[in-house]
N, C-alpha and C positions, 0 to 999 in steps of 0.2 A: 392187306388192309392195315392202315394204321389205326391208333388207340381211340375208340368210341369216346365220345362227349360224356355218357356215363361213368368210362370209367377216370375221364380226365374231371370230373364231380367229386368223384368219389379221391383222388388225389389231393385236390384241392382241399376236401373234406380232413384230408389224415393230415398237409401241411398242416391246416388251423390246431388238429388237436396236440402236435409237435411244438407249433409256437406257443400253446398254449402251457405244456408240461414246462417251456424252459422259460415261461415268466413263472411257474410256481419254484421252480429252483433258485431261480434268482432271486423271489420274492422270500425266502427262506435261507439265505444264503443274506441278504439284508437284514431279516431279523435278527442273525444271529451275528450283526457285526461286531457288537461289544460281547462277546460271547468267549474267552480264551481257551473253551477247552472245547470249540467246535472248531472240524476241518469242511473247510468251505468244499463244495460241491457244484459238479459242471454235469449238463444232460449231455449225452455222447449222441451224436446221431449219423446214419447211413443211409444209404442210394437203400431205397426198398425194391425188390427184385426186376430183374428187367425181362422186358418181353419181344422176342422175335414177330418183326412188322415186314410190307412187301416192300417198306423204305429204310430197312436195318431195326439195328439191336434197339427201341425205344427204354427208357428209365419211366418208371410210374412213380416217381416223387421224394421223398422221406419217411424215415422211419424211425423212431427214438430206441436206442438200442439201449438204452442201460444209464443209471447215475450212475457217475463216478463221483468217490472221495477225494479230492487233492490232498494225500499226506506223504511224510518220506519218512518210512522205517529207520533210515540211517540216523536222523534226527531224532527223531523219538526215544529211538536206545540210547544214544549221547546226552537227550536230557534225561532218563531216566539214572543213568550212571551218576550225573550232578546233579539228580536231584539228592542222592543217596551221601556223597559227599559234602555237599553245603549242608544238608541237617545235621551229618553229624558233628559238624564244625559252631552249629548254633547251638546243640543241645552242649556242647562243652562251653560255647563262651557263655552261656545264660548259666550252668551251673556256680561257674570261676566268677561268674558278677555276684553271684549270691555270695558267695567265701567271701570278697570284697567285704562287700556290703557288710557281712555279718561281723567281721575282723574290726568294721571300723577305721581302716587303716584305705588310704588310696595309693594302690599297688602299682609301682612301672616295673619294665623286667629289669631294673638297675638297681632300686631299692627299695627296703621295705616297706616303709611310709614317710606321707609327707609331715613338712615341718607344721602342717595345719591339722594335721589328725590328731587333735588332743586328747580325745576320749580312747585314745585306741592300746593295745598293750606296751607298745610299743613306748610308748612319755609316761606312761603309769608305772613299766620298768625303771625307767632312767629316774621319775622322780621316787620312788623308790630307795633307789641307793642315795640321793640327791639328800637326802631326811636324812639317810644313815649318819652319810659325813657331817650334816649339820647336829646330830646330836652327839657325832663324836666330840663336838669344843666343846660340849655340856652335856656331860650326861647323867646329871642329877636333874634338871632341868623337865619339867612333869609336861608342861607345854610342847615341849619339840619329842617328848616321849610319846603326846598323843598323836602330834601331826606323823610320826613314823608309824603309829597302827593305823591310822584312820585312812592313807594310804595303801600303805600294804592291804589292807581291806579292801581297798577300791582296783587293785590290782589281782586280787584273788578273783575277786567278782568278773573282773575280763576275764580272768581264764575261765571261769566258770560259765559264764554267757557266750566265749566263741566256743566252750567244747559243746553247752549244749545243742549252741543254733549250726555247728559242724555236723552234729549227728541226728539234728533236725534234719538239715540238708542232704543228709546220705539217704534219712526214712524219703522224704521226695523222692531221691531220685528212682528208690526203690515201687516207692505208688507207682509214680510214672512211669517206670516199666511196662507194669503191670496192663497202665493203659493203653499203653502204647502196642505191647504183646497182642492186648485184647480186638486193638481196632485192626491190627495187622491180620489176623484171622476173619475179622469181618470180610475186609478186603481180599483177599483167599475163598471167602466164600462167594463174594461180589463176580471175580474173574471167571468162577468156574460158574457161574449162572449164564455172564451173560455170554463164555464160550459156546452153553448151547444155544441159546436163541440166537448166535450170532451163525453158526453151523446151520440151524434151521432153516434161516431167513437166509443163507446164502444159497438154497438148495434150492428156495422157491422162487421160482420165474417172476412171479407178481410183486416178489417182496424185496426192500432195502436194507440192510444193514448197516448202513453208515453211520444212521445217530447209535445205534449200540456200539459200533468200534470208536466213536468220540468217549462214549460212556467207558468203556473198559479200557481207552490210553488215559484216562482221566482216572480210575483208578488203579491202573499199573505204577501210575507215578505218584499217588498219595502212597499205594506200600512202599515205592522204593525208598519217601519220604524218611519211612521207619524205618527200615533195612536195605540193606543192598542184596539185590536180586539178580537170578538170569532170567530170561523172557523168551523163550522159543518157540517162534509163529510155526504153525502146522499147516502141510498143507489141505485140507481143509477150513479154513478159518479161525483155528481156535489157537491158543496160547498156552504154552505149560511153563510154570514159575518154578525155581528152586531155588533154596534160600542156604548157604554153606554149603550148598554141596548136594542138600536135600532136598528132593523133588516133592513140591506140596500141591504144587496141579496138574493133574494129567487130563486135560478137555475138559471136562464138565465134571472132573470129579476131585474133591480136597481131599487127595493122600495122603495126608499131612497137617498138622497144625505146631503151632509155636504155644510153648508153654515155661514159665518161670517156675524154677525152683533154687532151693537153697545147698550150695553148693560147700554150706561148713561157714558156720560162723557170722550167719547174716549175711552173706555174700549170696543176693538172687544174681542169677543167670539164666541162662534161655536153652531151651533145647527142644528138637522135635519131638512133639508129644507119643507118635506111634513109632518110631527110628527109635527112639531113647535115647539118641544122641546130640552130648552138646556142638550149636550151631557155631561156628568161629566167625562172627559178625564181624566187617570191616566197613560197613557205612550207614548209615540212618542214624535216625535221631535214638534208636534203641544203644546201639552201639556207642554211640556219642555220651549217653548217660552212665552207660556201665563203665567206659575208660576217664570219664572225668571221677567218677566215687570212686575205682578202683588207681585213679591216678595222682592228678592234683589234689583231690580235696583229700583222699585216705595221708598222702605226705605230708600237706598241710597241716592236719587233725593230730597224729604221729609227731612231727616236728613240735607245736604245743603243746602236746601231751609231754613228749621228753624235757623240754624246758621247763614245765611246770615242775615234774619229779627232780631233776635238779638242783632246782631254787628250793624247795622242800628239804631237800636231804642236807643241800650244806650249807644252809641258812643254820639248820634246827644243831647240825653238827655244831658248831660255833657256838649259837647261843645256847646249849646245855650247859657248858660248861659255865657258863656266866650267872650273876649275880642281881639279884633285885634289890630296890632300897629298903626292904622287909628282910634279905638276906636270904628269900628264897633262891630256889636254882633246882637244875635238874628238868626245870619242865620244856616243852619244844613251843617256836615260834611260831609257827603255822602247823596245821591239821591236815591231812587228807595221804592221798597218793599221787596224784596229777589233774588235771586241767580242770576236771571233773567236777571234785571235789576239794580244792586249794580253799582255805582259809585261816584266817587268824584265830590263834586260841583263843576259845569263849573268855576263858576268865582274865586273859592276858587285854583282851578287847574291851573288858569292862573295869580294870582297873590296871593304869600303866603304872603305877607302883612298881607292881611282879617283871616290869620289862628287867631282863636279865643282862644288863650294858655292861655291870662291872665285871671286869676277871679276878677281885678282891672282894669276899665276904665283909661290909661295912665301908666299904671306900666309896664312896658316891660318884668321887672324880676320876676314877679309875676308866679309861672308856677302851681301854684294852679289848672288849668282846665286841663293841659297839663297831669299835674303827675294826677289828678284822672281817665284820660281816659287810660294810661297804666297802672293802676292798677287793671282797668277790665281783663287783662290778668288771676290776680290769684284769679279770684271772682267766687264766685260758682253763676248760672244763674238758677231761676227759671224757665224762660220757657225753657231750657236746662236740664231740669232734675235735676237740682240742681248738675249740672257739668261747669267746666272752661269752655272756646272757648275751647279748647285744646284737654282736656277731651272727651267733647262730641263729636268733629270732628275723633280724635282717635276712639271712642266706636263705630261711625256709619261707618267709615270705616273697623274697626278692623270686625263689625258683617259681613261686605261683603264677607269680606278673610275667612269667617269661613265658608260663603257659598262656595267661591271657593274651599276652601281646600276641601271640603266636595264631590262637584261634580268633581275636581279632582281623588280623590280618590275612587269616586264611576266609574268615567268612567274608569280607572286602572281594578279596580274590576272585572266589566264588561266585558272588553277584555281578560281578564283571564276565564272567564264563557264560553265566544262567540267562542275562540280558542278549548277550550276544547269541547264543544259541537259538533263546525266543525270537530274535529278530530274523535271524532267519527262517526258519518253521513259521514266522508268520510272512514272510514273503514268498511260500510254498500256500500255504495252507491256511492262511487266513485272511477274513475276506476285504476286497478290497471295492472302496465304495468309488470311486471310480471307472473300475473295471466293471462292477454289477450295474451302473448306471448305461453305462454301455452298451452290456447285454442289453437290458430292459428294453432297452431305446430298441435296437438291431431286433428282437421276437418280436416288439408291435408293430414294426414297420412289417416282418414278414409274415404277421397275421389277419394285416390290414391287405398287403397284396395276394394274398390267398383268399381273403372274402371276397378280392375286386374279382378275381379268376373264377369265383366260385358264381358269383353275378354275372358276371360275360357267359360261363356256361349255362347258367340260366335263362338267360334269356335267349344263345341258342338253340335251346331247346324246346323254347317256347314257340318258335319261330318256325321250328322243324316239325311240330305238335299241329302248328297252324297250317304248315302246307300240306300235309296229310289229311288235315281236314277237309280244305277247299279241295283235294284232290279228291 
């Protein structure tokens, strides 16, 4: 015998509730078309079992076997990789735009600043010596006495406003560490939660786990954001992360946490909190922070720190030996030690009398001290590298700009990798409203010819109800 009208009911029956699952996939697979960190999903379906008839092997209909995720592992780790590299390329260009900023100065990797940066140390140097030579033709002269402190004044003050907003910048980058440490453990703890409900849900027959694996590549790649990670799918379902070397997920459990500490000197660093050991970080935005403070901005800071003691030590060398129009002498020109602390002697500031220009007790016109301290201008300085002020302030800015340019054009780079990589993972994995239009269309046509089948069967059976009767 072949297959009863019942059970060709009950076929009809399973078609409808088959076309019916694959307009809810599709209708969820639409919802989430602006969606970037869902992977589109298709209902799988199969021949439901076949049955031996006296007219061969008969099919009784469909069966929906399973959702599938459309994603590709190969992808995912490749953008996790860049995502770990373009952070840490933006947490250095965002640090080196602050140095900018704070310098005053607008940095190429060519030179130190431009002819428009007025305010910055850089024209505050140069007018500086600029006053000297001009009060060397006069230096009895009380006017061009004050325009050389009231300068110099305004030049201490840069150094003292980029050393402080330098070590402003380092305190940042050190917070942000901190927070960035903090959320990386969050996510650490994120992975290994939803390892198990993804383990669980992969166990149970009735159950999906797809929107939890969007969820957990969605944050594999915010940690990788902060660090650079490895990721190794299990076979079970679940994922274990380590971070340098150190393994911080094993399934469902954080073996591990990332933790800042002070490594000598103010220097925070990162290291596994139960390993004890420090992490050699080479991508994220964690990493990005610690080699921009421990790179450019420490050489930066370092470089106007040394300039600053320089211009201190052989300004003050010079004019000890000089003379005021009171005949005083003996006292130094500027205060402090470096960039820090650089300023004009209080009393030399409030009265240019005491400026020490002559190299003769009583000689007014004497500018002997005067012209040998603007002539430090074009002196090559020992502890300078055997470069000018000039020079050297140019080279250690000029090397800044080379970092910038450098992480400018690496984070350029980058988002040319990161587009390209999205573009394809989303022409895997994400949804396309054309294709789901498609679908839609194809499950109502074959849920509408499963009710007409399911109608014809009814009403043969009504028919066959009816002849039994009369019979």
């Amino acid at each position: 015998m072949s297959l009863g009208l019942l059970q060709v009911l009950n076929m009809s029956a399973r078609a409808m509730d088959v076309q019916q699952a694959g307009i809810e996939v599709t209708g969820n697979n639409l919802s989430n078309v602006n969606n970037p960190n869902y992977s589109s999903q298709v209902l799988n379906l199969s021949t439901s079992v076949t049955v031996p008839t006296n007219i061969g092997i008969e099919g009784t209909g469909v069966q929906a076997a399973g959702i599938q995720q459309i994603a590709s592992q190969t992808l995912n780790t490749q953008i996790q990789a860049e995502n770990s590299t373009s952070s840490y390329w933006q947490a250095q260009q965002q640090a080196l735009q602050f140095a900018q900023a704070e310098l005053g100065e607008q940095i190429s990797s060519s030179s130190s600043a431009s002819s428009d940066a007025a305010q910055g140390i850089s024209s505050s140097l140069s007018t500086f010596f600029n006053d000297l030579q001009n009060l060397s033709t006069d230096p009895g002269s009380l006017a061009e006495r004050q325009v050389v402190i009231g300068d110099a004044s305004t030049l201490a003050g840069q150094f003292n406003q980029a050393s402080q907003q330098l070590s402003s910048l380092t305190t940042q980058l050190n917070n942000q560490l901190q927070t960035d440490v903090a959320n990386a453990n969050e996510d650490l703890s994120q992975i290994a939660s939803l390892n198990k409900q993804i383990v669980t849900a992969q166990t149970t027959t009735d159950s999906s786990a797809n929107d939890l694996l969007d969820q957990r590549e969605e944050t594999i790649e915010n940690l990788a954001n902060l660090v650079n990670i490895t990721a190794t799918p299990q076979s079970n379902g679940s994922v274990n992360i380590s971070i340098g070397g150190v393994q911080m997920v094993s399934g469902d459990n954080v073996s591990d946490t990332m933790s800042v500490y002070d490594a000598g000197g103010g220097q925070m660093l990162v290291q596994a909190r139960t390993a004890g050991t420090s992490l050699t970080l080479t991508g994220g935005s964690i990493a990005g922070e610690i080699d921009a403070r421990d790179g450019p901005v420490a050489t930066l800071n370092n470089g106007v720190n040394a300039l600053a003691t320089q211009l201190i030590n052989l300004v003050n060398n010079i004019y000890k030996g000089g003379h005021g129009l009171d005949g005083s002498t003996g006292a130094t020109f500027f205060t402090g030690s470096d960039a820090s602390d650089i300023a004009v002697d209080p009393d030399l500031a409030n009265d240019p009398t005491l400026f020490q220009a002559s190299g003769t007790a009583g000689d007014n016109g004497d500018n002997t001290i005067v012209l040998q301290m603007a002539q430090l201008a074009n002196q090559s300085i020992a502890g300078l590298n055997d470069q000018t002020f000039s020079q050297s302030y140019d080279g250690t800015v000029a090397t800044m700009g080379q970092s910038l340019s450098l992480a400018n054009n690496e984070v350029s780079d980058q988002a040319t990798v990161q587009q390209m990589l999205t573009q394809q993972r989303n022409s895997i994995s994400g949804v396309s409203l054309v294709e789901e239009m498609g679908n839609l269309s194809a499950y109502q046509n074959a849920y509408e010819a499963a009710a007409h089948l399911m109608t014809a069967v009814d009403e043969m059976l009504q028919v066959l109800v009816s002849l039994q009767s009369s019979s």
